[in-house]
C-alpha positions in Angstrom: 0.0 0.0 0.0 1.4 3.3 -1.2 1.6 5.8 1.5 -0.5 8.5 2.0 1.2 12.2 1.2 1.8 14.5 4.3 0.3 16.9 2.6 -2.8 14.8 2.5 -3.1 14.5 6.4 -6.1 16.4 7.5 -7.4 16.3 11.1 -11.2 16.7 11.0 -14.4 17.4 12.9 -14.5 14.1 14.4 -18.2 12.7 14.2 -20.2 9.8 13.0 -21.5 11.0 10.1 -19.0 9.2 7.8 -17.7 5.6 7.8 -16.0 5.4 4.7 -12.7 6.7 3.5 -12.7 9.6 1.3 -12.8 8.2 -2.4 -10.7 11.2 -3.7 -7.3 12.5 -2.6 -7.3 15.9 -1.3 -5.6 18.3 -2.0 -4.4 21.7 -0.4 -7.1 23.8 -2.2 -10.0 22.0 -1.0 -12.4 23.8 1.2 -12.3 23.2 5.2 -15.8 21.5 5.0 -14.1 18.3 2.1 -11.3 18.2 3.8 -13.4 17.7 7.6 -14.4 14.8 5.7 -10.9 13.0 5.2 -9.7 10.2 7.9 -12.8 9.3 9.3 -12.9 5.8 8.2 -11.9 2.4 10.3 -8.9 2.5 8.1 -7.6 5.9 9.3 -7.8 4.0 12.8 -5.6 1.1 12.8 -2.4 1.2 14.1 -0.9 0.4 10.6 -2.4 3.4 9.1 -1.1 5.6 11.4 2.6 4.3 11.1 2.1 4.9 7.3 0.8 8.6 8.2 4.0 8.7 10.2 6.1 7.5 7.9 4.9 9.3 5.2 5.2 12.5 7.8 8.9 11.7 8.0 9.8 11.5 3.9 7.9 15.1 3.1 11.2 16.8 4.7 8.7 19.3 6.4 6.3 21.2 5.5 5.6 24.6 6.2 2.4 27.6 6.2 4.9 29.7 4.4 5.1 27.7 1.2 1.5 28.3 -0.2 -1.6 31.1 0.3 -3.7 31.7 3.3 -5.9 28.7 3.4 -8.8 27.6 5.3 -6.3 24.4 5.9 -3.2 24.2 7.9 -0.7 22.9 5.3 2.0 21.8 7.5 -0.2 19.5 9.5 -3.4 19.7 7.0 -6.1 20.7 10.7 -8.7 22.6 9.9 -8.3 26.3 11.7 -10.4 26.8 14.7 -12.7 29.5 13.2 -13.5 27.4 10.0 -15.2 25.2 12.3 -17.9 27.1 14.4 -20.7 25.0 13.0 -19.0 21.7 13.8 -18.6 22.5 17.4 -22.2 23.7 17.5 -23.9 20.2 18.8 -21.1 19.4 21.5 -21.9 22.9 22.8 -25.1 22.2 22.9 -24.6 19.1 24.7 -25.2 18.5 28.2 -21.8 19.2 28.7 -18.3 20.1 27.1 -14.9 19.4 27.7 -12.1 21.5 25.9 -7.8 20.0 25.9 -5.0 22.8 24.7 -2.2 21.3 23.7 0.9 23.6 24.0 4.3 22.8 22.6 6.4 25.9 24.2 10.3 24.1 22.9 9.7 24.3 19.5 12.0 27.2 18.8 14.7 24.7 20.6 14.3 22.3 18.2 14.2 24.2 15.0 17.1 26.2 16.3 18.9 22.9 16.7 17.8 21.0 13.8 16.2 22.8 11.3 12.9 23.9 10.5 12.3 21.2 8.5 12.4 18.7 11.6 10.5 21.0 13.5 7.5 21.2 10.7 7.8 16.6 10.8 7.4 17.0 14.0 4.6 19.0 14.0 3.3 16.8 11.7 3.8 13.7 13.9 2.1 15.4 17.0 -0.9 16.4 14.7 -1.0 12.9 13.3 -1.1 11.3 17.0 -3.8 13.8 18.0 -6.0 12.6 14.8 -5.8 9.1 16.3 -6.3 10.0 19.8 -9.4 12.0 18.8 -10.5 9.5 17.0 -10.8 7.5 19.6 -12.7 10.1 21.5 -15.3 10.2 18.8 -15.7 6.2 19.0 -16.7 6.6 23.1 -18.5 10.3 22.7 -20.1 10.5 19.2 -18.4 13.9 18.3 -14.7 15.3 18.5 -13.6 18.1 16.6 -9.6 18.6 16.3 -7.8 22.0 15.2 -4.9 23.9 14.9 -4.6 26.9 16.7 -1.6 28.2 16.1 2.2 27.2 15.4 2.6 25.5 18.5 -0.9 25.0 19.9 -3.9 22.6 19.0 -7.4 21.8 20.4 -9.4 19.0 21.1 -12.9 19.7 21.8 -16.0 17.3 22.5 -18.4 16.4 24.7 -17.5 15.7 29.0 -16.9 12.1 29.7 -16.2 10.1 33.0 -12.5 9.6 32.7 -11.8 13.6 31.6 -9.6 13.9 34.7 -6.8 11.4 33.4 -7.3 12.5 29.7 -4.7 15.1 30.2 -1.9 12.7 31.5 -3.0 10.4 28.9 -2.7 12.5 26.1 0.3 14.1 27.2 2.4 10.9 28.0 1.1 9.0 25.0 2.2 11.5 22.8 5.9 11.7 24.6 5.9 7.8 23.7 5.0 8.4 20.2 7.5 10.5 19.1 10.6 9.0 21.3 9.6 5.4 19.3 10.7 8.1 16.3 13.5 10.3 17.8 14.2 10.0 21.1 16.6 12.9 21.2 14.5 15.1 19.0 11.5 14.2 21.0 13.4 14.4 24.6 13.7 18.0 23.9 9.8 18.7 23.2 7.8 20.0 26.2 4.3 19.0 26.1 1.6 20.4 28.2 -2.2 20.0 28.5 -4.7 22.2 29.9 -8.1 20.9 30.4 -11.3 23.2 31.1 -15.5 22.1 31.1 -18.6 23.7 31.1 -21.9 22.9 31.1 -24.6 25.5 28.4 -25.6 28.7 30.6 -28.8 30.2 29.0 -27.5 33.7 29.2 -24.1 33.3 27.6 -24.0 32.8 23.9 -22.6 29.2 22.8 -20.0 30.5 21.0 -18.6 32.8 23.3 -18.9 29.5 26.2 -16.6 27.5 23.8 -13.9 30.4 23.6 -14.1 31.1 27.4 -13.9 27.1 27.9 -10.6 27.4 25.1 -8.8 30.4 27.1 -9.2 28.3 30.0 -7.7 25.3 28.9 -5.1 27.3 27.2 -4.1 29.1 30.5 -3.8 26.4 32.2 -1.5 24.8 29.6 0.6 27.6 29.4 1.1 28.2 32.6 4.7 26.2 32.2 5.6 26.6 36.0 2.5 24.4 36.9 2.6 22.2 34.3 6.2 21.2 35.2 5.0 20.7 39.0 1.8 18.4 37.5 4.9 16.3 35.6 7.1 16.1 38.0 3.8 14.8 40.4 3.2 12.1 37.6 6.9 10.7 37.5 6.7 10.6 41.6 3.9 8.6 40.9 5.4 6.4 38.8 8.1 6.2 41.2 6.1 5.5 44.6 3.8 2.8 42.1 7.5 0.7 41.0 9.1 1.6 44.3 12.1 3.3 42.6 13.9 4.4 45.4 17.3 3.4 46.7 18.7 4.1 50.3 22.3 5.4 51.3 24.0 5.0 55.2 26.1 7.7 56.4 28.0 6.9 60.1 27.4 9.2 63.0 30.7 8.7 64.9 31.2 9.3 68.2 33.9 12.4 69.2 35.2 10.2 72.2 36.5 7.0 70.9 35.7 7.9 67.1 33.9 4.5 66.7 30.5 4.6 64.9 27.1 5.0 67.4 24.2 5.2 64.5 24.0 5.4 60.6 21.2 7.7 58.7 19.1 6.5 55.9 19.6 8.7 53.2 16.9 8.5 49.8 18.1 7.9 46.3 15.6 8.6 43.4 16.6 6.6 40.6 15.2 9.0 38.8 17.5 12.0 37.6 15.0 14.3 38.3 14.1 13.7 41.7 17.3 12.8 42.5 17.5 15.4 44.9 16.0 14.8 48.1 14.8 18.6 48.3 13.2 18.7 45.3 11.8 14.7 45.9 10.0 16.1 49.3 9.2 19.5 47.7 7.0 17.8 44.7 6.0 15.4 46.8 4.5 18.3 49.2 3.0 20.3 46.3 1.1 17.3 44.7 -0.3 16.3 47.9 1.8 12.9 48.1 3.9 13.3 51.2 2.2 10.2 52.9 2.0 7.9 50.7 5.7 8.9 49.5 7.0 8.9 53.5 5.7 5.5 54.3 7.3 4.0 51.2 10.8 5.5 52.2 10.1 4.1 56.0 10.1 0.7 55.0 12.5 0.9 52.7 14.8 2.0 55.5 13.7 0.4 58.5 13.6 -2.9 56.7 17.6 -2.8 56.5 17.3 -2.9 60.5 18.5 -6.1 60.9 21.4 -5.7 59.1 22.4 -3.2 61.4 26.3 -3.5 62.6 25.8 -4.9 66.8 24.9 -1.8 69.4 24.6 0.8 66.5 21.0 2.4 65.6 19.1 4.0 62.7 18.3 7.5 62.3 15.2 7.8 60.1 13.9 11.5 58.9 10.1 12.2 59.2 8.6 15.1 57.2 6.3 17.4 59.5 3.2 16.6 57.6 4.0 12.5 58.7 2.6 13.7 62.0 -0.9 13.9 60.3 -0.5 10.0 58.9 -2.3 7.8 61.4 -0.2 5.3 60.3 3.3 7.2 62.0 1.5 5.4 65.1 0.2 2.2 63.8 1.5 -0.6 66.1 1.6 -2.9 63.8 4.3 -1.3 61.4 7.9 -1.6 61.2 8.9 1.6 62.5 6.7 0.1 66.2 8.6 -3.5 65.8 12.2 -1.8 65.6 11.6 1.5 67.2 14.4 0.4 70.1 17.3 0.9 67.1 15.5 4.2 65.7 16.4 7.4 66.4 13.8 9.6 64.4 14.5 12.9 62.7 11.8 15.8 63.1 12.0 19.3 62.8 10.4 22.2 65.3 8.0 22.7 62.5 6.0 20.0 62.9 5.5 21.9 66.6 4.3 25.1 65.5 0.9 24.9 65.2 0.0 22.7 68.0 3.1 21.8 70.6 0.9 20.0 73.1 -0.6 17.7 70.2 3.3 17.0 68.5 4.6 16.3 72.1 1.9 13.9 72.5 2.7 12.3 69.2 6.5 12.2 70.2 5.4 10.6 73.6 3.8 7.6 71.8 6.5 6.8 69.4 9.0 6.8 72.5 6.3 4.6 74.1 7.3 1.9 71.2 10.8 2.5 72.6 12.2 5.3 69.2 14.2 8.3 70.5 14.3 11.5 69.3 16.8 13.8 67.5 16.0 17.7 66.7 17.2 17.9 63.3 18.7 21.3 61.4 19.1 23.2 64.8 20.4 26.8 63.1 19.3 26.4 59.9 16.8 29.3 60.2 13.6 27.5 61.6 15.0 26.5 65.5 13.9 28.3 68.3 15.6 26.9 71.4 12.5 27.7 73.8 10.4 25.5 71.6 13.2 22.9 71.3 13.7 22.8 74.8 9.5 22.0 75.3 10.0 18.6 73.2 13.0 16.9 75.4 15.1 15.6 72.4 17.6 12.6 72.7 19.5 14.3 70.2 19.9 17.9 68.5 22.0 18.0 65.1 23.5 20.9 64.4 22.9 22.3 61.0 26.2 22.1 58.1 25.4 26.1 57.5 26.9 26.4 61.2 29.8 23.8 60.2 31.0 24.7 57.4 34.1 26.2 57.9 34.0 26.9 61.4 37.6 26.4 62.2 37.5 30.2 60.5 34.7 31.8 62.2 35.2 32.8 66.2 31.5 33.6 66.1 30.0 30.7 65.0 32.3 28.9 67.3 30.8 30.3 70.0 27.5 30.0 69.4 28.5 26.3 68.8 30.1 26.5 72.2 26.3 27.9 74.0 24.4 25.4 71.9 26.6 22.6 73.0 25.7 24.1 77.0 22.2 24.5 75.9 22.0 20.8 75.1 24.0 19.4 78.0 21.0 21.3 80.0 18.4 19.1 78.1 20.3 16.1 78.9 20.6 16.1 74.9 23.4 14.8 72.6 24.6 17.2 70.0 25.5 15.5 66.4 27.7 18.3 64.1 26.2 17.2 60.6 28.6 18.2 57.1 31.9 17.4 58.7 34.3 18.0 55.6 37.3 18.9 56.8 40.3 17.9 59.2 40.0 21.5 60.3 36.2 21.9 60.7 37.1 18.2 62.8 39.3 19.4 65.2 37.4 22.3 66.3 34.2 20.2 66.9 35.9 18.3 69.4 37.6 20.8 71.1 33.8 22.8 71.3 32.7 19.7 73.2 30.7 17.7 70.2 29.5 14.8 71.3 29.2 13.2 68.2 29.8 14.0 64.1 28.5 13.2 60.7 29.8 14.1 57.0 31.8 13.1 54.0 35.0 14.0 55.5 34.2 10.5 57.8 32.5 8.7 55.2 30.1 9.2 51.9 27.1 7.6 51.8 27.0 4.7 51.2 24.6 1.3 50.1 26.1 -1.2 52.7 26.9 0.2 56.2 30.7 1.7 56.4 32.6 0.0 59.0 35.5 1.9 59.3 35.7 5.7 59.1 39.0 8.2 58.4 41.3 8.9 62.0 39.6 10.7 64.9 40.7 14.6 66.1 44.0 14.7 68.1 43.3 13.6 71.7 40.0 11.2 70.9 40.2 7.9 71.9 40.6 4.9 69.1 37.7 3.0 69.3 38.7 -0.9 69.8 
């Protein structure tokens, strides 16, 4: 079968009217309302079609607006423009409701700058020629789809509401990303894709037409709002992450200053994922698409499970996130973090205290009650005050690395070392120096009164639990 010409690749009003394949090839002078007509048949469907559209896509070399007149008919990706098709949106307006995707392609000057505006006008062709499949399915479930261009780097779906609308937007967006990487996966790693969504419902006062163009701003604000959209990606790859448990976890000693032997090692997380690599950005996407718990409880038994591999009389430090507090699982008997809790130590900040210090105290009290201790972490990073600090009796209070680093130069910090190190005595507190990289930073830890340090300087990181650790400060016992 001879493939159809990229030039010949119109996207369509969408509806049942037609089974049958065109029985004429069109052409770029037809009018809008012959070429709405073209790829509504089964054939236009099948996955075998749709590779010959692609194919065909990649031998025109690119097409582009520029080559021929104004026409009623996008000729790089043969849509139909949005205003030729007023009349075809008509019934789906009309309908008890209506449900309007933007697509928005904002790294397409990246890619012609790159590659050449030929690629870039294939590639437009590519995305338009997925989008004629995917709303062709639409049209199967819904009756009625219409499909246009908007502009160079913008299309629109619109057709009536349906149950699953809410995933469409994922659906579309990552199915397309798949598409084109199965082409070019470096062209096609460096195309953003975004979809805004918007539905409405007919309001007698307000005009249809001026409804559908509201319902179209909306969606198109929302998918060019490129700040939000990245957050909603980065939400659906931490998804993807909690769903196939992606997550790796990294031991770092905490050593004691006295005999420099090692008293506890911290579970650190490891996204596999480059882009959540980071454990600030992990918890800070996490946070803004409303996953924190179901993330936290993941990394908890990832950690805690490594437990009994534990080197003899050393413990676990494991960090909880403020919001963990509101899990009702934190104090589920029946976890892991209850059946080990005598070899935890767990990480909290003061901010989990602020809005209600006799509830968090209370919440402290039970886990201590499954025999866990307590370590303040960050004390000086900018959030600490002591007063509260003192109200939750920690086991332990780690000193932030922003007070470390570089101490051995800085008779200020030193001293406020030297109080906080007081301070914590007072509680009957332990105090853990945290971003130890130095010899120098090492030796005036211990002669401030330290009880106990942690950083790369002693060890990285790392997968199994370090045994040995880099020579104590002068005048510290060797551990035996």
């Amino acid at each position: 079968m001879k493939p159809t010409p990229a030039r010949e690749i119109h996207a369509t009003t969408l509806d049942k009217r037609s089974e049958t394949p065109p029985s004429t090839p069109s052409t770029p002078d037809r009018r809008a309302d012959d070429a709405i007509e073209d790829l509504l048949g089964e054939k236009a469907l099948s996955p075998e079609a749709r590779r010959e559209a692609d194919s065909a896509i990649l031998g025109s070399g690119g097409l582009s607006s520029l080559d021929g007149p104004r026409r009623l008919v996008d000729l790089g990706t043969g849509l139909p423009t949005l205003t030729t098709l007023y009349s075809d949106f008509r019934p789906i307006v009309d309908s008890p409701g209506t449900v309007v995707l933007y697509v928005h392609i904002p790294s397409s000057s990246i890619v012609e700058e790159r590659f050449g505006w030929e690629a870039l006008e294939t590639y437009r062709g590519l995305v338009a020629n997925y989008l004629v499949g995917f709303a062709q399915d639409m049209r199967r479930e819904r009756d009625h789809c219409v499909l246009a261009r908007v502009y160079a780097d913008d299309f629109c779906i619109v057709a009536p509401q349906g149950d699953q609308d809410p995933e469409v937007p994922t659906m579309l967006a990552d199915g397309m990303r798949r598409h084109l990487a199965a082409i070019d996966e470096e062209t096609a790693a460096l195309l953003e894709i975004y979809v805004g969504m918007a539905q409405g419902k007919p309001f007698p006062k307000i005009h249809p037409e001026r409804l559908l163009y509201r319902l179209i701003q909306q969606a198109q604000t929302e998918a060019t709002d490129v700040g939000r959209q990245k957050i909603a990606s980065h939400v659906r790859l931490l998804d993807r992450c909690i769903t196939a448990e992606l997550f790796n976890m990294v031991y770092q000693p905490i050593v004691r200053m006295e005999d420099h032997s090692i008293f506890a090692h911290e579970a650190l997380v490891r996204c596999t994922e480059k882009e959540l690599r980071n454990p600030h950005v992990l918890f800070n996407v996490a946070e803004q698409g409303g996953r924190t718990w179901p993330l936290s409880r993941l990394l908890r038994r990832i950690a805690i499970s490594a437990v009994p591999q534990l080197p003899d009389d050393t413990s676990m430090f494991v960090n909880l996130h403020p919001q963990d507090f509101d899990d009702p699982e934190l104090l589920d008997g029946s976890t892991l973090l209850a059946q080990h809790a005598g070899r935890l130590v767990l990480e909290v900040t003061e901010r989990a205290a602020i809005l209600d210090l006799d509830r968090f105290r209370g919440q402290l009290n039970a886990l201590r009650a499954f025999g866990a201790r307590v370590a303040i972490d960050d004390l000086g990073s900018g959030y600490s005050a002591l007063s509260l600090v003192a109200e939750l009796d920690p086991d332990y209070i780690k000193l932030d690395m922003t007070l470390i680093r570089s101490i051995d130069q800085s008779p200020v910090r030193q001293n406020l070392l030297r109080n906080m190190v007081s301070f914590s005595i007072d509680l009957g507190a332990k105090v853990v120096a945290e971003g130890v990289e130095t010899r120098a930073e090492l030796e005036t830890l211990f002669e401030l009164g330290c009880h106990m340090v942690q950083g790369y300087y002693l060890a990285v990181p790392s997968p199994p639990f370090v045994l040995t650790i880099k020579a104590a400060p002068a005048g510290a016992r060797q551990a035996t």
